[in-house]
N, C-alpha and C positions, 0 to 999 in steps of 0.2 A: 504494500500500500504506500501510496505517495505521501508526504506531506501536508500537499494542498490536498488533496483527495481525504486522508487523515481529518483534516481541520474540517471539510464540509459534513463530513463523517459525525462529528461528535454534537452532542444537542447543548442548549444552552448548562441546563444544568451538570453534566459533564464535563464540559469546559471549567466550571467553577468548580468541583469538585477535586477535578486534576490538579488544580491551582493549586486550592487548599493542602491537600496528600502533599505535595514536591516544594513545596515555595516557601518560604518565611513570608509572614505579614509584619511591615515596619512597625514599630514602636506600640507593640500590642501583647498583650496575650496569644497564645497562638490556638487557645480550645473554641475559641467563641468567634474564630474568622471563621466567615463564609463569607467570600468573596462576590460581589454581583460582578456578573458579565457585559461586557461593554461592548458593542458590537461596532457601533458608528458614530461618532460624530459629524458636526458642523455648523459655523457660526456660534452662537450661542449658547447651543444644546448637542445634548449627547443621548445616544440611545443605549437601552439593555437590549439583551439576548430575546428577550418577549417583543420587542417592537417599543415597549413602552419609552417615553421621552424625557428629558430632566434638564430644565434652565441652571445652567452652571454658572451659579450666583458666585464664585471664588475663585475662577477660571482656575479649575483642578487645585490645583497646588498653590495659587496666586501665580499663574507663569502663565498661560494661555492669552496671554494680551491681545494677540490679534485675530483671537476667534479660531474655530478649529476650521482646519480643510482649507485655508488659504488658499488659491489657487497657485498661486506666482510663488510662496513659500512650495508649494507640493511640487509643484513642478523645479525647481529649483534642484531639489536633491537627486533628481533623476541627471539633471545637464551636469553637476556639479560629479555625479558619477560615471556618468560616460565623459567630464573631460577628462578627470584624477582621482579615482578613489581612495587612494592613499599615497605618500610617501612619508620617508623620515623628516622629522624636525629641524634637520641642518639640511635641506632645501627649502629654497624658497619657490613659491606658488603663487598662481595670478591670485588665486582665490584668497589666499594671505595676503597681497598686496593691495586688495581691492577694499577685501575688510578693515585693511589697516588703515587705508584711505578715509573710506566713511566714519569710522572710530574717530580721527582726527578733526569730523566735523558735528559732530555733536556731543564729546565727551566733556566735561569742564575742561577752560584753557589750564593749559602746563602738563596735563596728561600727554606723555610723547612716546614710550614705551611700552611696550604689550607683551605677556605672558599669557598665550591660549592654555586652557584646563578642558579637563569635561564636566564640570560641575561646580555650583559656588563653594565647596568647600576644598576640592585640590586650590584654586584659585588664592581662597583662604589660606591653606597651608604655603602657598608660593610665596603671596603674601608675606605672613609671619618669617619666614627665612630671611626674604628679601631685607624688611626691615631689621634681623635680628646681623646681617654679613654686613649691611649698611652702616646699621652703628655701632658695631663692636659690641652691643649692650645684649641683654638674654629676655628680661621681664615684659611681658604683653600687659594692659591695663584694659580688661573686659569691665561690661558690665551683668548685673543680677538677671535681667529680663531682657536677653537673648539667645539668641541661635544661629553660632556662625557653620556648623556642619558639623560631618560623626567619625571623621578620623580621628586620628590621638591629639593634633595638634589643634582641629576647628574647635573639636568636641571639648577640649579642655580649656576654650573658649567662650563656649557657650554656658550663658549661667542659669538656664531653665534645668529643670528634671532631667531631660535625655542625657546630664552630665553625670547623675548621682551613682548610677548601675558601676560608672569607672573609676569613682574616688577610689585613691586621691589621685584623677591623673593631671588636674589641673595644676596642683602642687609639682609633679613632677615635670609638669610643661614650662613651670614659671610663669603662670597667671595667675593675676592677683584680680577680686571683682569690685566694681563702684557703684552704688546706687546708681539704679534707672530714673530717666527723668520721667516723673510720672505726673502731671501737674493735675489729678482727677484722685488720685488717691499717693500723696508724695511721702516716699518713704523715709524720709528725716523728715518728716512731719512739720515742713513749712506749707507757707502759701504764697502764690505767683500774686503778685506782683512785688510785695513787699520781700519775699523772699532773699532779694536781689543774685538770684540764679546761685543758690546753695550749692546745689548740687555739682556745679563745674567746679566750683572753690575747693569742696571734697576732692575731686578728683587732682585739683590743684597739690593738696595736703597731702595727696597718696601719693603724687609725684616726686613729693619731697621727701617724703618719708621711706618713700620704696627705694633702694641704690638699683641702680643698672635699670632704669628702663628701657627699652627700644621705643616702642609704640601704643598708642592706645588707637583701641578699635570699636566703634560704634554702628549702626544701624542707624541714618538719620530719623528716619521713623521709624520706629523699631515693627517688627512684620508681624508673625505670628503670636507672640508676647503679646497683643492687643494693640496694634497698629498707633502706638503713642507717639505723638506730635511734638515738639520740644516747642518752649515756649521762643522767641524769636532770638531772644539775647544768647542761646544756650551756643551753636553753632560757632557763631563768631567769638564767642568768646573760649571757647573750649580752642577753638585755633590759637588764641592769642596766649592762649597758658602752654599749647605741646610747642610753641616759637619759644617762648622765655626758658624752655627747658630743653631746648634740644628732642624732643621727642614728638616721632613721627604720627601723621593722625592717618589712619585706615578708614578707608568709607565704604560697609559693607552696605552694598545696595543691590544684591541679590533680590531681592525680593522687591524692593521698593523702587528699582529705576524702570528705564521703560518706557516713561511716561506715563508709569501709574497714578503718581501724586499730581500729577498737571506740569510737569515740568521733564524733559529729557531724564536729569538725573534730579534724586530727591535733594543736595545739597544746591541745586541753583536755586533755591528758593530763597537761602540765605545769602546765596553769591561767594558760599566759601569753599575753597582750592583745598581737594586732600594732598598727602604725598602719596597716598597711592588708594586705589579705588575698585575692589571688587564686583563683579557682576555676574550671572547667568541669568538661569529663568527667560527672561521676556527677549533676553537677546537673540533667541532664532525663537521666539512664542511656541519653547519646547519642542520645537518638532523633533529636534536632533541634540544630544548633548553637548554644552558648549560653555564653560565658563573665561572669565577673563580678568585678569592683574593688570592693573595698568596704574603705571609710575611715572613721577613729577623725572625732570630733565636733569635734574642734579641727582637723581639716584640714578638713572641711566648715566650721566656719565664718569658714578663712581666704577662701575662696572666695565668701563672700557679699559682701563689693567689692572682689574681685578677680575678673580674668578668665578663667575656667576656658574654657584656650586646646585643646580637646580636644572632638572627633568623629566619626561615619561616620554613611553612611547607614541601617546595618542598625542601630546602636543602638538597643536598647529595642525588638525587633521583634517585633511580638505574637504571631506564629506559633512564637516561642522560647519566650516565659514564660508560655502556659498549661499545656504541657507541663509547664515546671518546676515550677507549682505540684503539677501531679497526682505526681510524682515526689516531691516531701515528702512529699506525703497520704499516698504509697500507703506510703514509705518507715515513717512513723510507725502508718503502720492493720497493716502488717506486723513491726513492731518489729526492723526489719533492723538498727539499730544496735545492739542489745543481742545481734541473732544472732550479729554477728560477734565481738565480744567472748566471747562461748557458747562460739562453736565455735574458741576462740584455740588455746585448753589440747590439743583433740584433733588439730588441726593441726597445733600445735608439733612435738606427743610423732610424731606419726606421720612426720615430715621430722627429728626425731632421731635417730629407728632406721633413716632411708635414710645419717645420718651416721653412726652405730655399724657400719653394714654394708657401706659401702661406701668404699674408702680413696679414691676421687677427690673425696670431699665433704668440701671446707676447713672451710665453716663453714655456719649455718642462721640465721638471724635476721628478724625481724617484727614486726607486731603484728595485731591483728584476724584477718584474714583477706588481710592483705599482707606477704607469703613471699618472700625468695631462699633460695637454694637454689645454694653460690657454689662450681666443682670447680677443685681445685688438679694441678697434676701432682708436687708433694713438698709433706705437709701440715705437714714440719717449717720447711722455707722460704718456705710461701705461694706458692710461683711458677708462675703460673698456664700453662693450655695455650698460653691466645692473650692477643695485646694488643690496646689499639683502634688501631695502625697496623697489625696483621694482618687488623682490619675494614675500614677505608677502602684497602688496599690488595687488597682482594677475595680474599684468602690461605681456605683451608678453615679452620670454625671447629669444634671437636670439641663445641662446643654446639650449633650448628646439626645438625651429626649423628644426637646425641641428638635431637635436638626432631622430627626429618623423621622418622625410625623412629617416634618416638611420633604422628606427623601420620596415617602409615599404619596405625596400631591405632588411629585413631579417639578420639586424646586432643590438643588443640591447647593448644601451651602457648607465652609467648615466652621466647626466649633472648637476650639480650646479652651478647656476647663472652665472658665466664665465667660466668654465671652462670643460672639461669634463676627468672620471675617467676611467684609461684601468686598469683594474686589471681580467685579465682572470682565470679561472681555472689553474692551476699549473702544468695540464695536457695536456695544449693548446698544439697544433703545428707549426711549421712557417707558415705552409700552412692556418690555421687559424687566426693567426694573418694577413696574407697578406691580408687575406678579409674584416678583421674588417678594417684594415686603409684604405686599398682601396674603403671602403663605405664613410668613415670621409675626407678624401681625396678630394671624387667628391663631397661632400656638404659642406665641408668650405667655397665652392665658395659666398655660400649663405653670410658671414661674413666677404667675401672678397668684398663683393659688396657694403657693407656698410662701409670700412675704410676710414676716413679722411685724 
């Protein structure tokens, strides 16, 4: 039997059964997956194996930004493999030169350097080296509420749950973590305005206090973590402290650039220059994996006799960066950056009045077209249903509740531990948005039923 013959062969339920048997399910228990079957996508929506349909209110993972099935993206990986499907890293390629081209015009100025990955967290790891041969120094300065990836070095970066299973490898990595800027529930317990940006000044104290740092690393909005917004001073000033200290600033925008937030990359909102700037996700809108390193001109040109001690075999792999080229194209011949910034104001106002209406909803905040949406159970005390040891201890989560009721009307949104993520395709409509809230809408009641 064929393969494809094989594949038509099997029914839907089969296909997810096979899954389950052979496969690991990420960051889960593995008795309670059963995988649904995906059979189709496009634009907006995706189907299961029954025909039925699902508005992909989170574009999959936060990475689908230009909608599934692209045509000029699909088509792409086919041209891109009948010019070069592969070669080694120490060639160069049109398809490298092309991408490096377009990179050069919408990346923040002073980025001139590029390390291709297959994912935001080798990128991440390239990253950390980079910074770590650049300054001579070892110490990374993460914060509590994020997620820079699940190797030894992202993972010991990231200061959510998915780090705890590997204590202590964060200690063994040499990262140290700083309060998120959380200005909805702030974890040194000030308040924004009068504050006057605590939380950088922290970071400031930890710089002083820590010997050997290299770099601190941020998520300007931080993604998953519940899409937190920094208040405006935080950006620029956070620059103005890793200047006075010699220590380098990382801008993980894996998740958040794109033209998610209404801007190319989430730091042009503030107009501040990282020294170096990770990306994947939205940079080929997932089709192919693709991540990206890219460094300020004085770190490329310490490296010109020095030994940039850094590689894999997939770098620079051309079946990645034709794609990514067609993905700008289409990105800029569609004007999705300025759509999501469009469509900010009507997305806001319509996840306002799910807060005006509903008492489980603590708080609302975003930019572009990248939404939480975060439920308290007493909105005087912030205190939320679940914690994230109620997630890695496999406890019921009353988000996940919500989200599986909405799963079966045909609306797929994610949820983490409190909160849940609207980040649609960048292609979305009102009319599509109307649906996704109006599913989350009639099931908040569920979280409304439980408030104190």
């Amino acid at each position: 039997m064929t393969e494809s013959s094989m594949q038509n062969d099997l029914t839907s339920e089969e296909i997810s059964n096979l899954t389950r048997q052979t496969n690991y399910g990420t960051w889960r228990f593995q008795k309670n997956w059963k995988p649904l079957h995906i059979a189709d996508a496009e634009g907006c929506w995706f189907t299961d194996g029954a025909g039925k349909r699902y508005l992909d209110l989170s574009s999959q993972l936060m990475c689908v930004n230009l909608g599934h099935k692209n045509p000029r993206v699909v088509d792409s990986i086919a041209e891109q493999a009948r010019e070069l499907a592969y070669v080694t890293p120490g060639y160069a390629t049109a398809a490298r030169a092309r991408l490096s081209a377009r990179l050069l015009e919408v990346l923040p100025a002073g980025l001139e350097k590029f390390f291709f990955a297959t994912s935001g967290t080798e990128a991440n790891e390239a990253a950390f080296k980079i910074a770590r041969l650049y300054t001579s120094k070892n110490k990374i300065i993460s914060r509590y509420r994020s997620y820079h990836g699940s190797t030894a070095g992202s993972l010991a970066a990231t200061g959510d749950l998915r780090r705890w299973a590997m204590e202590p490898i964060g200690k063994a990595q040499d990262v140290v973590f700083a309060p998120e800027t959380n200005c909805y529930d702030c974890p040194i317990k000030h308040t924004y305005p009068g504050c006057d940006i605590a939380c950088a000044d922290y970071l400031e104290h930890m710089i002083r206090n820590e010997s050997d740092v290299a770099a601190v690393i941020i998520e300007p909005v931080v993604g998953t973590n519940g899409v937190l917004v920094p208040p405006p001073e935080y950006l620029p000033r956070l620059r103005e402290i890793c200047d006075r200290h010699g220590v380098l600033l990382i801008d993980d925008e894996v998740m958040a650039g794109w033209g998610r937030t209404g801007k190319w990359f989430c730091v042009d909102h503030w107009g501040v220059k990282p020294d170096i700037l990770v990306t994947a996700k939205g940079i080929t809108s997932a089709y192919v994996p693709l991540g990206l390193c890219a460094t300020s001109k004085a770190i490329a040109d310490y490296f010109e006799d020095h030994y940039f001690s850094h590689g894999h075999t997939y770098e620079a792999h051309p079946l990645t960066l034709g794609p990514a080229v067609a993905t700008i194209e289409e990105m800029q011949r569609l004007k999705l950056v300025e759509r999501a910034a469009e469509l900010e104001p009507y997305l806001r106002a319509r996840l306002e009045a799910l807060k005006a209406k509903h008492p489980s909803v603590g708080d609302v905040r975003g930019l572009g077209l990248f939404f939480a949406v975060e439920i308290v159970k007493d909105r005087k005390t912030k205190q939320l249903f679940n914690s994230m040891r109620d997630k890695v201890e496999g406890k019921p989560l009353v988000v996940d509740q919500i989200a599986g009721k909405m799963m079966a009307q045909g609306v797929a949104i994610q949820a983490w531990v409190s909160h849940f993520v609207i980040a649609p395709p960048l292609i979305v409509t009102k009319e599509e948005l109307d649906l996704g809230i109006a599913a989350l809408d009639e099931h908040l009641s569920i979280a409304d039923g439980m408030v104190e």
